[in-house]
N, C-alpha and C positions, 0 to 999 in steps of 0.2 A: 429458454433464453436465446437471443438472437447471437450467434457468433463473432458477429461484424461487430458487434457492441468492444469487442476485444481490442480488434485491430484498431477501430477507429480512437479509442482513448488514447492505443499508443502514438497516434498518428498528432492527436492533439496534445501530448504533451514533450515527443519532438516542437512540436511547432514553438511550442514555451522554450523546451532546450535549444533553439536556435537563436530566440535573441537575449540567451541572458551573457549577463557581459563576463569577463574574467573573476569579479569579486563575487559575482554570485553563484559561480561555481562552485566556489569555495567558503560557501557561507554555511553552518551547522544546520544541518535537516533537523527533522525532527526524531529520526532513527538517533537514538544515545550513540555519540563518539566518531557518528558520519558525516561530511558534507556533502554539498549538494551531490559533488562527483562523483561519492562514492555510492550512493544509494541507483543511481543511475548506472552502476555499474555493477551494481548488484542485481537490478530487476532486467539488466541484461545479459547477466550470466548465464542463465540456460541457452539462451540463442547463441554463446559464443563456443559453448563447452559441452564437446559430446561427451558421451556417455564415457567413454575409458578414459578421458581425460576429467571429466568428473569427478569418477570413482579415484584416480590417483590422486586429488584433490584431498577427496576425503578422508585416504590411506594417508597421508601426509598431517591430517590433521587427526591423527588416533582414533579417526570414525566421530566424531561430533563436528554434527552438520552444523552448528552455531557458530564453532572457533572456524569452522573450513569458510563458511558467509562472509565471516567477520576479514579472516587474512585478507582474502580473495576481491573482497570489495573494496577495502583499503590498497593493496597492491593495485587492481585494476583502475582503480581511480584516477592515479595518475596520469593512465595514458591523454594525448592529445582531446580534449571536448569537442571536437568537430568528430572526432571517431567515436564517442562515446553516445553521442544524439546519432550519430548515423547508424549505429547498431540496433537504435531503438524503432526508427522511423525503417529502416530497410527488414525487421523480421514483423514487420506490425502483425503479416499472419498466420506466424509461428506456430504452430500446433502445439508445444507445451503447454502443462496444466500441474498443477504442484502435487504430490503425492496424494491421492485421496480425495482430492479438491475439485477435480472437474474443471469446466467450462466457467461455473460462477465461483472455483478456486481460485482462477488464472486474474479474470474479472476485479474478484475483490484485491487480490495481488497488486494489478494496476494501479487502480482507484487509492489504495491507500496509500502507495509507494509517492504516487503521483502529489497526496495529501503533504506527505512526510516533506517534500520540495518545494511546495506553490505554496505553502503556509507560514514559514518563516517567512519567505520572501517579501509577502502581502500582497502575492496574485491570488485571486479571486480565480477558483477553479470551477469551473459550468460544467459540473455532471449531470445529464438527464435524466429526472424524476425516475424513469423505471429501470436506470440502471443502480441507482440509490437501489431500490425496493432488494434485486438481488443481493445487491453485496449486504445492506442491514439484516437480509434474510439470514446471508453464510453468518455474517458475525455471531449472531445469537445463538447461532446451533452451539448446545453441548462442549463438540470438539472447538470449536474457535475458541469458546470462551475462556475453556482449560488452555487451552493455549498463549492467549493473551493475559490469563491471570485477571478474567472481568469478569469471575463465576459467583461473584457473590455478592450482588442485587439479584434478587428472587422476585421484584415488581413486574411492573410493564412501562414498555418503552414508548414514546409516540414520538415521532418525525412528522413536527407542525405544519412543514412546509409542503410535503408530498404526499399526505393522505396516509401513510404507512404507521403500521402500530402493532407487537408483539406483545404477549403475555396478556399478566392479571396482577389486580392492586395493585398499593400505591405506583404513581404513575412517574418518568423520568421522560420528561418533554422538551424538547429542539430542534433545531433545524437538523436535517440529515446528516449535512457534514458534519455540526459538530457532535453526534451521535456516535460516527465514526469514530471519530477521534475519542471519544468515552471510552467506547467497545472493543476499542486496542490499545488501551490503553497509554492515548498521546494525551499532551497538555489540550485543555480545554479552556477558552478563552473565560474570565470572570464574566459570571450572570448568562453566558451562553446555554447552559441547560438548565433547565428549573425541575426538582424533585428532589426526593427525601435522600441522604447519604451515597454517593455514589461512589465511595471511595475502594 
């Protein structure tokens, strides 16, 4: 996987966080209980928060990194949007990568945070074809899908539009992004995927 592939998403979706206006800040992602602010404050929180200030995060939160996400992106949210896009645009080539997760950790990290913002909105988000291919790669493995609670379709996937396609039998066919959005369990737009029970 190409590394730049990282930086430049974040670069591109600064570019969206700069002209969106006041209400679209503020309008509910697709992350349950966030808006736009906060999710962008959450896929910045490692670039802003070292390690001991981290860790006191998560001591604060009795050691579950979900409630610690949850405060943290809510609180940080409010700060100023002009600081919140520039924290994203100024670490585009951050070295973080999520526990476990790697380089196409970091990657799918982006891409679907990135999802979770441009989708309510109804910006059309232009991911390229062979960055689709890794992130649909991570979601499928094992650990993503225990994680996102999408472990049980046992088929095979096919992303119509980029030549990309996992598994065996019956088949679960669409376009990449809204595969994404299957595979982590976000709302999927009616008639956007075609196959058998995907619940």
């Amino acid at each position: 996987m190409n590394i730049e592939w990282i930086a430049d998403e974040r670069r591109r979706l600064a570019d969206v966080l700069d002209r969106l206006t006041p209400e679209q800040w503020d309008t509910p992602s697709l992350c349950e209980g966030w808006a736009v602010r906060d999710v962008v404050a959450h896929i910045t929180m490692p670039f802003r928060y070292p390690a001991p200030r981290f860790v006191l995060e998560l001591v604060r939160s009795g050691g579950r990194f979900g409630a610690m996400a949850d405060r943290v992106a809510r609180r940080d949210g409010a700060r100023p949007t002009a600081v919140l896009a520039a924290a994203l645009r100024d670490n585009a080539e951050h070295p973080w990568t999520p526990p476990g997760g790697g380089k196409e950790g970091a990657l799918t990290h982006d891409v679907v945070h990135g999802l979770d913002i441009t989708r309510p909105l109804g910006i059309e988000r232009e991911v390229p074809p062979e960055r689709f291919r890794v992130v649909l790669d991570t979601l499928v493995s094992p650990r993503s899908r225990r994680h996102f609670g999408t472990d049980d379709h046992t088929g095979r996937f096919e992303a119509s539009d980029i030549g990309w396609s996992h598994g065996t039998g019956p088949a679960v066919t669409g376009r990449a992004v809204d595969l994404v959005l299957l595979l982590t369990g976000r709302p999927v737009p009616a008639g956007a995927v075609v196959g058998e029970d995907h619940r």
